[in-house]
C-alpha positions in Angstrom: 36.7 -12.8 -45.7 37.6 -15.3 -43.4 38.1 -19.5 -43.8 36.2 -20.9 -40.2 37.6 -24.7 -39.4 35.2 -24.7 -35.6 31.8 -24.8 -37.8 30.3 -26.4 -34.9 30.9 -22.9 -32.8 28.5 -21.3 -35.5 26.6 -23.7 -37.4 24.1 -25.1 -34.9 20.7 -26.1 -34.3 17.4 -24.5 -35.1 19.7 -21.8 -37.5 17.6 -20.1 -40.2 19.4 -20.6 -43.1 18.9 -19.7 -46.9 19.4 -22.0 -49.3 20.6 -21.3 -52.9 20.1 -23.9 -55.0 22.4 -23.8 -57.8 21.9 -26.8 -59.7 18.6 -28.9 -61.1 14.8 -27.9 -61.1 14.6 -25.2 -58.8 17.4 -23.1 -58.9 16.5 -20.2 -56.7 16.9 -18.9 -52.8 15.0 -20.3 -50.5 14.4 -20.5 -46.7 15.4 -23.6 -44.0 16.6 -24.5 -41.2 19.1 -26.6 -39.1 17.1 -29.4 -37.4 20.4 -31.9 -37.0 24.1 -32.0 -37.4 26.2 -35.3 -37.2 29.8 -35.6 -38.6 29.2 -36.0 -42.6 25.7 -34.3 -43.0 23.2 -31.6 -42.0 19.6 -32.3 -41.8 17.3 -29.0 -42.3 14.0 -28.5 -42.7 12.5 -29.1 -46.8 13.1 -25.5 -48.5 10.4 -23.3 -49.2 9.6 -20.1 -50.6 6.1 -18.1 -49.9 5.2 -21.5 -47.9 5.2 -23.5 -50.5 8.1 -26.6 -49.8 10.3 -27.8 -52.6 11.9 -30.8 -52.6 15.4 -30.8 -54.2 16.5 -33.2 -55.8 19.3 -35.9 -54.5 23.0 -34.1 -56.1 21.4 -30.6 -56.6 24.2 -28.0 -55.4 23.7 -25.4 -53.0 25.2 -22.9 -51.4 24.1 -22.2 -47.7 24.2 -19.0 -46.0 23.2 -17.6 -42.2 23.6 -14.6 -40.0 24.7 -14.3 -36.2 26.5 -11.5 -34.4 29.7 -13.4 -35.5 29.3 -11.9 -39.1 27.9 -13.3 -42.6 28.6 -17.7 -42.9 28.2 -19.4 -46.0 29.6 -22.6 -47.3 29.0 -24.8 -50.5 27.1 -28.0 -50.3 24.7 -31.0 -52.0 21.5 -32.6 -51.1 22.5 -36.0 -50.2 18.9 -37.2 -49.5 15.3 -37.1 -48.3 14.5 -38.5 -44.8 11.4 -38.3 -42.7 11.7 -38.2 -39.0 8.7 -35.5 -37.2 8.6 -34.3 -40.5 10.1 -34.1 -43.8 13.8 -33.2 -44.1 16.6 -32.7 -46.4 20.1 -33.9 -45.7 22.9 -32.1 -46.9 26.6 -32.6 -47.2 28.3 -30.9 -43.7 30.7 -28.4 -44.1 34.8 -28.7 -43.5 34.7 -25.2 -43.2 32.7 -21.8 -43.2 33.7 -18.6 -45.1 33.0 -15.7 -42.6 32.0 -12.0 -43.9 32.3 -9.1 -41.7 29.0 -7.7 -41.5 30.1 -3.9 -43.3 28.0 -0.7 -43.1 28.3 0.1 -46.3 27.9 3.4 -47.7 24.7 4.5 -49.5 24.2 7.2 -52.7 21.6 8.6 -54.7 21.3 7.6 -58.0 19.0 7.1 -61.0 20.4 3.8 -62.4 18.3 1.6 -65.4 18.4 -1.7 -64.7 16.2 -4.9 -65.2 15.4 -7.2 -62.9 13.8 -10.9 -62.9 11.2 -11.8 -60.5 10.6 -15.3 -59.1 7.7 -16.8 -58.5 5.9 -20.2 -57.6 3.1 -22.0 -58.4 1.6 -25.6 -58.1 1.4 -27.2 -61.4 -0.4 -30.6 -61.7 1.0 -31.1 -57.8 4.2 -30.3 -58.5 6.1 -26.3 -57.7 7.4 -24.7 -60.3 9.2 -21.6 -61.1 8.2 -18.5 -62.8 10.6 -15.9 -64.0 9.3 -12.4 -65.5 11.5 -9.9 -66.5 10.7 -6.3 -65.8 12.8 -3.0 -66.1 13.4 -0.6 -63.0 15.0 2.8 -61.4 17.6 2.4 -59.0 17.4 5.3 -56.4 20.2 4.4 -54.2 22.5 1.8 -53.7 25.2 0.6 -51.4 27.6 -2.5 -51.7 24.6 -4.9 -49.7 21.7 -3.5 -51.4 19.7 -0.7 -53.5 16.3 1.0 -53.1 14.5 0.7 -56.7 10.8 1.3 -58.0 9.4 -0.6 -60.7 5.9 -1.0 -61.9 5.5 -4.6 -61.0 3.5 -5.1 -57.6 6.6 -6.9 -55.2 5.7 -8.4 -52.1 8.3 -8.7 -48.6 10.4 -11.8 -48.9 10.0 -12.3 -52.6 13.4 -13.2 -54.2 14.6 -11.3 -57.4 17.1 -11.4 -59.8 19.2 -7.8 -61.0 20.7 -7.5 -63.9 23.2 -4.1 -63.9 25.3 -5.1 -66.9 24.4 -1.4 -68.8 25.2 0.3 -65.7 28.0 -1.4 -63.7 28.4 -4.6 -65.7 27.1 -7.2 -63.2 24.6 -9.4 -65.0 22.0 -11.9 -63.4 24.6 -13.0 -60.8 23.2 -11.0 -57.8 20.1 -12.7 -56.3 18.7 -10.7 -53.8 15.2 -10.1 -51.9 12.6 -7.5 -50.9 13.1 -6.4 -47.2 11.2 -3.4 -47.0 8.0 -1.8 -49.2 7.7 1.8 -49.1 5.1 2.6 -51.7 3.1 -0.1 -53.3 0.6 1.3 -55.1 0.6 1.6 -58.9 4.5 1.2 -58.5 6.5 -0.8 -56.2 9.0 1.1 -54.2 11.5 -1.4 -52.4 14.4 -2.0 -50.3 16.6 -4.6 -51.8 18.8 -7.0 -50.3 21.5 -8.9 -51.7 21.6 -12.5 -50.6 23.9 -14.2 -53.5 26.5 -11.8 -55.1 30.1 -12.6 -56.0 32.6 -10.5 -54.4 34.2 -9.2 -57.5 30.6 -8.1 -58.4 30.2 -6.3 -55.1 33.5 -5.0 -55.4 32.2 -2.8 -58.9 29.1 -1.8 -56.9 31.6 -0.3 -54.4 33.3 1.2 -56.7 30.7 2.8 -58.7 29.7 4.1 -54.8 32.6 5.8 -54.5 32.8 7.0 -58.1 29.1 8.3 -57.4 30.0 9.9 -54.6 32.8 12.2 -55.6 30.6 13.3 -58.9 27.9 14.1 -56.2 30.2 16.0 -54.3 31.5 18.2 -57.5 27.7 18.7 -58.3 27.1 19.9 -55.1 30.4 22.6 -55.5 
């Protein structure tokens, strides 16, 4: 982990960003983009999840996150305000600095954890989107520090963001939000590669070590 001052030589325009909305209404991940960027504020596009745009409200807190070949960016923010140039936009409060993760291979291992899960979905009610949570259990058949593969009997779709709860198994609770990447089986159960988008590193850090842990017991199994 690394504290970037130059957030101009990373953060530019047209970045896809995702936007975790921490605070108000719509908590939740959602996607974006960098249409502007002047000294005090960002402007990106309105955030939106399965096409449908949600508006956050003025002071909402977020936490903003992108890819390059650089490495993992993220930095904490606020909505500031609602302009409308070509099209509708948020503006949000620019960063002084970027935190920088390495992008890690981590290390995969079987397993057959229980965990639950929280799926989020949206809907337009009376003109206005709302959130839907629904709780649901599922299997865990491998995992690594960025991710797991799980099957569930809920029906999952690419893109669609989820909350894990592995407080039985490791102890993380709903603090990891993550998202589908890749459907294997999606029939009368939903077989899926998980990403994790939001996930505190001392919550990573017991996934890693339950990797590990995994890994040796695997090992003396296999003896």
């Amino acid at each position: 982990m690394e504290k970037i001052k130059d957030v101009s030589n990373y953060l530019t325009i047209n970045t896809k960003i995702l936007v975790n909305v921490l605070s108000g209404n719509y908590r939740g991940i959602y996607d974006s983009r960098v249409e502007d960027i002047e000294k005090d504020k960002v402007k990106i596009t309105i955030p939106t999840q399965k096409g449908i745009p949600f508006p956050i409200n003025p002071g909402a807190n977020l936490e903003i996150s992108f890819l390059t070949a650089s490495g993992r960016f993220s930095f904490n923010s606020e909505v500031l305000g609602r302009v409308r140039e070509n099209i509708p936009l948020l503006e949000i409060k620019a960063p002084s600095y970027l935190t920088r993760f390495e992008l890690r291979t981590y290390f995969r291992v079987e397993t057959r954890l229980k965990i639950k899960i929280k799926t989020i979905d949206y809907v337009i009610n009376d003109g206005n989107p709302e959130m839907i949570k629904k709780d649901y259990e599922a299997i865990v058949r491998d995992i690594s520090g960025g991710g797991v593969r799980l099957t569930t009997d809920v029906k999952l779709e690419p893109g669609q963001a989820l909350e894990l709860d592995m407080s039985e198994a490791i102890g993380t609770k709903f603090d990891i939000v993550s998202r589908v990447v890749h459907l294997y089986n999606n029939d009368d159960k939903s077989e899926a590669g998980i990403e994790f988008v939001s996930i505190k590193e001392t919550d990573r850090d017991k996934i890693i070590k339950y990797v590990f842990q995994r890994q040796i017991e695997l090992r003396r199994m296999a003896n």
